[in-house]
N, C-alpha and C positions, 0 to 999 in steps of 0.2 A: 816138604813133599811138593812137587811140582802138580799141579791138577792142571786141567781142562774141559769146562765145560761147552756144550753148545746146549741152547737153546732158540727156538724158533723166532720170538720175542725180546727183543731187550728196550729198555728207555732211548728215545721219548714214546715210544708203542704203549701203548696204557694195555694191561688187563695180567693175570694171575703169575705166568712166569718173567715178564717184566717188569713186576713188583716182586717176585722172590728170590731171582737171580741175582739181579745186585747185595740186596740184605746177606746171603750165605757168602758169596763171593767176599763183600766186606768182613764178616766174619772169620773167612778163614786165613784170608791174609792179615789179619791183627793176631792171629795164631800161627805167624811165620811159614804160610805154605807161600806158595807164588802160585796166581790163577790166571788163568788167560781162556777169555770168551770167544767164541764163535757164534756170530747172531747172523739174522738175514735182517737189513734194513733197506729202507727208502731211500737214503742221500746220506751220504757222508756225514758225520758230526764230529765236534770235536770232543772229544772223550777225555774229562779229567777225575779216570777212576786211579785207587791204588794198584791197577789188576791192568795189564794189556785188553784190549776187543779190537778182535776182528768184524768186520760186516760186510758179509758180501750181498749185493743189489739183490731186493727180491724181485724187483720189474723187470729183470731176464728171463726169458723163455726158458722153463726148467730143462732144454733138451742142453744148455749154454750152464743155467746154473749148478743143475746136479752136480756136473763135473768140478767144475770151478770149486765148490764146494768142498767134494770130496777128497780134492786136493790140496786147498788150505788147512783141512782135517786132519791129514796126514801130515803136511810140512810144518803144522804149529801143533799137532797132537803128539807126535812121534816122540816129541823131547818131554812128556809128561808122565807121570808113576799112573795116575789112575784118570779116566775120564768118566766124570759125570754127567753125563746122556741127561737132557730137559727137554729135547725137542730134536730135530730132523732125526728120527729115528734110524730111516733108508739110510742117508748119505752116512749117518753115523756108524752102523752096521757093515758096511761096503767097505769104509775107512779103516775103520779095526782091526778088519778081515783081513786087509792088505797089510796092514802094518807087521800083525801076529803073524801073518805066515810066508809073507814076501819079505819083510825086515826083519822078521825073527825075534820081533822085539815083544815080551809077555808085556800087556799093560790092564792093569783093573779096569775092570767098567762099575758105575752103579747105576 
């Protein structure tokens, strides 16, 4: 099963969903799913998880990020069975919205 998640936080961000997101994300790909993140971060890193992360800059002007957001949502969310929502609730709502009814494509939330 293909997942993706976003959450608001990911590593090196220290606090509650950037210490749980990674832990399931490991989890479920040692269970044969494929996960791919969407996080807001500070700067580029380089990323050596088993699982694709996207990150898009949170020092954008939300009138520049929402969108940008919403968009990597849809272009990395679309090819997924189920998204599991941890954070940007809005962009992730907007996302799904357009996918379910402008792509036509059903996909699980949890």
């Amino acid at each position: 099963m293909k997942i993706f998640v976003t959450v608001g936080i990911f590593p090196p961000d220290i606090g509650g969903p950037a210490s749980f997101v990674p832990k399931i994300s490991d989890l479920l790909t040692k269970n044969d799913h494929e996960v791919e993140v969407l996080c807001l971060s500070d700067e580029e890193h380089g990323d050596d998880y088993n699982y694709g992360v996207v990150r898009v800059k949170r020092s954008l002007p939300k009138i520049i990020r929402w969108p940008k957001t919403i968009y990597k949502m849809i272009s990395h969310g679309y090819k997924a069975d189920l998204w599991f929502i941890n954070g940007l609730p809005m962009e992730s709502y907007i996302a799904h919205k357009f996918v379910s009814i402008f792509m036509r494509k059903k996909i699980k939330t949890i």
